[in-house]
C-alpha positions as CSV (number, residue, x, y, z in Angstrom):
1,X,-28.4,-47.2,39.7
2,X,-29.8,-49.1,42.6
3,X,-30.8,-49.3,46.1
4,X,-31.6,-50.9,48.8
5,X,-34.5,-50.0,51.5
6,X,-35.9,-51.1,54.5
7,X,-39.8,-51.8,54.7
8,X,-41.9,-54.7,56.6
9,X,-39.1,-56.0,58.9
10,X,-37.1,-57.0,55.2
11,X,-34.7,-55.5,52.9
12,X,-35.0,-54.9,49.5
13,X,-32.7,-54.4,46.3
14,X,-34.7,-52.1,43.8
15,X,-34.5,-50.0,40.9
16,X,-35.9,-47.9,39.1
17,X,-38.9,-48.5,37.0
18,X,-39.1,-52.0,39.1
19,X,-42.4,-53.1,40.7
20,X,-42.3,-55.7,43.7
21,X,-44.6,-56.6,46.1
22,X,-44.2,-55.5,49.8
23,X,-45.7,-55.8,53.1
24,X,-49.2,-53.7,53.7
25,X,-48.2,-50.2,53.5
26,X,-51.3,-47.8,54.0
27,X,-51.9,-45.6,51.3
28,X,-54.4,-46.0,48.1
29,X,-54.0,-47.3,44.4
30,X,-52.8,-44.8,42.4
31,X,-51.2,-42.5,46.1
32,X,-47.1,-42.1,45.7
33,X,-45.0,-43.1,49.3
34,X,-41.6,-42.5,50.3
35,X,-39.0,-44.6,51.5
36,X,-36.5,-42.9,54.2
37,X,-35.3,-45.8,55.5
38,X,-32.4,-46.2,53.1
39,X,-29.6,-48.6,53.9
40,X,-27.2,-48.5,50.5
41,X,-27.0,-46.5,47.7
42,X,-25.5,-46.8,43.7
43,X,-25.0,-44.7,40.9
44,X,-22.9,-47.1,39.3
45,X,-19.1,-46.1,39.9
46,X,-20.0,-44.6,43.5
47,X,-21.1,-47.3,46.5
48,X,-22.5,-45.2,49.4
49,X,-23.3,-47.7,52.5
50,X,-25.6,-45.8,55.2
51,X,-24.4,-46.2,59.3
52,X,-27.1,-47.7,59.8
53,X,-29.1,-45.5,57.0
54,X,-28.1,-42.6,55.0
55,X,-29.0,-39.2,54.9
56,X,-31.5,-37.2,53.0
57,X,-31.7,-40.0,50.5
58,X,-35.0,-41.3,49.6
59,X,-36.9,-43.6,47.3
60,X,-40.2,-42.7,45.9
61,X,-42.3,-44.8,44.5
62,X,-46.6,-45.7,44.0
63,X,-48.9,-48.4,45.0
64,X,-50.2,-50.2,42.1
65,X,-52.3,-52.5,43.8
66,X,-53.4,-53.8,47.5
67,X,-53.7,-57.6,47.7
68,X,-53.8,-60.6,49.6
69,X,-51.5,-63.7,48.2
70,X,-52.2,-67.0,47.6
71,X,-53.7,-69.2,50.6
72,X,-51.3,-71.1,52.1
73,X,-52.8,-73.8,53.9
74,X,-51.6,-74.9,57.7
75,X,-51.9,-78.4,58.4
76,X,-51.5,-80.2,62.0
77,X,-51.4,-83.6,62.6
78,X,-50.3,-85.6,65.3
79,X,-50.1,-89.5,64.3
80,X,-52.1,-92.4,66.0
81,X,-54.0,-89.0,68.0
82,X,-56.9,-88.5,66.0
83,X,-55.4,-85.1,66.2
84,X,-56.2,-83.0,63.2
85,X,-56.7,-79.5,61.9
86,X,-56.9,-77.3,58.8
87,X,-55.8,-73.9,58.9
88,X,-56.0,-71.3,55.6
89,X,-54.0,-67.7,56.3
90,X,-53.7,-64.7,52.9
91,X,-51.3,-62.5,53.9
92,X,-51.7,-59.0,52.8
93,X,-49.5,-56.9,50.5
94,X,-49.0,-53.9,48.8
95,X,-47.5,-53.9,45.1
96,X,-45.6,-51.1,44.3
97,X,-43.2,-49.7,41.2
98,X,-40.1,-47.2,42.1
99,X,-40.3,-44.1,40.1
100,X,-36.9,-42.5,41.6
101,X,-34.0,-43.1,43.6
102,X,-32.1,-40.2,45.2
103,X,-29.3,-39.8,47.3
């Protein structure tokens, strides 16, 4: 059985018992969310695709953990300029694990 939800501006495949990492979703460690926003849907024989999103189905899941990522460093350079500059961003995301899919 599996899914596949809309969160952050991206898609994602899940199921259950999975944990992935997601954009910032407000909320605490430990606080269950829902997921409306649900575009395809699986029990295994069945495949129900939503127009754009199907109806009373719903993913619930919890946060495990707010973070920020890895720094990922943004370098510009312009050549024979003297142009230079260092640039460090952490994005922020919230790691979650699905405890149920329903349709």
């Amino acid at each position: 059985m599996y899914a596949v939800i809309r969160t952050g501006g991206k898609q994602y495949k899940v199921q259950e018992d999975q944990v992935l990492k997601v954009e910032k979703l407000e909320g605490t460690e430990g606080s269950e969310i829902e997921f409306n926003d649900v575009l395809l849907y699986s029990d295994g024989e069945t495949l129900t695709l939503g127009a754009p999103q199907i109806e009373n189905a719903s993913v619930k899941a919890f946060i495990v953990e707010q973070g920020r990522s890895k720094k990922q460093l943004v370098f510009k350079y312009k050549r024979r300029k003297g142009y230079r500059k260092m640039r460090g961003h952490r994005q922020h995301y919230t790691e979650i694990r699905i405890n149920s899919i329903s349709a």
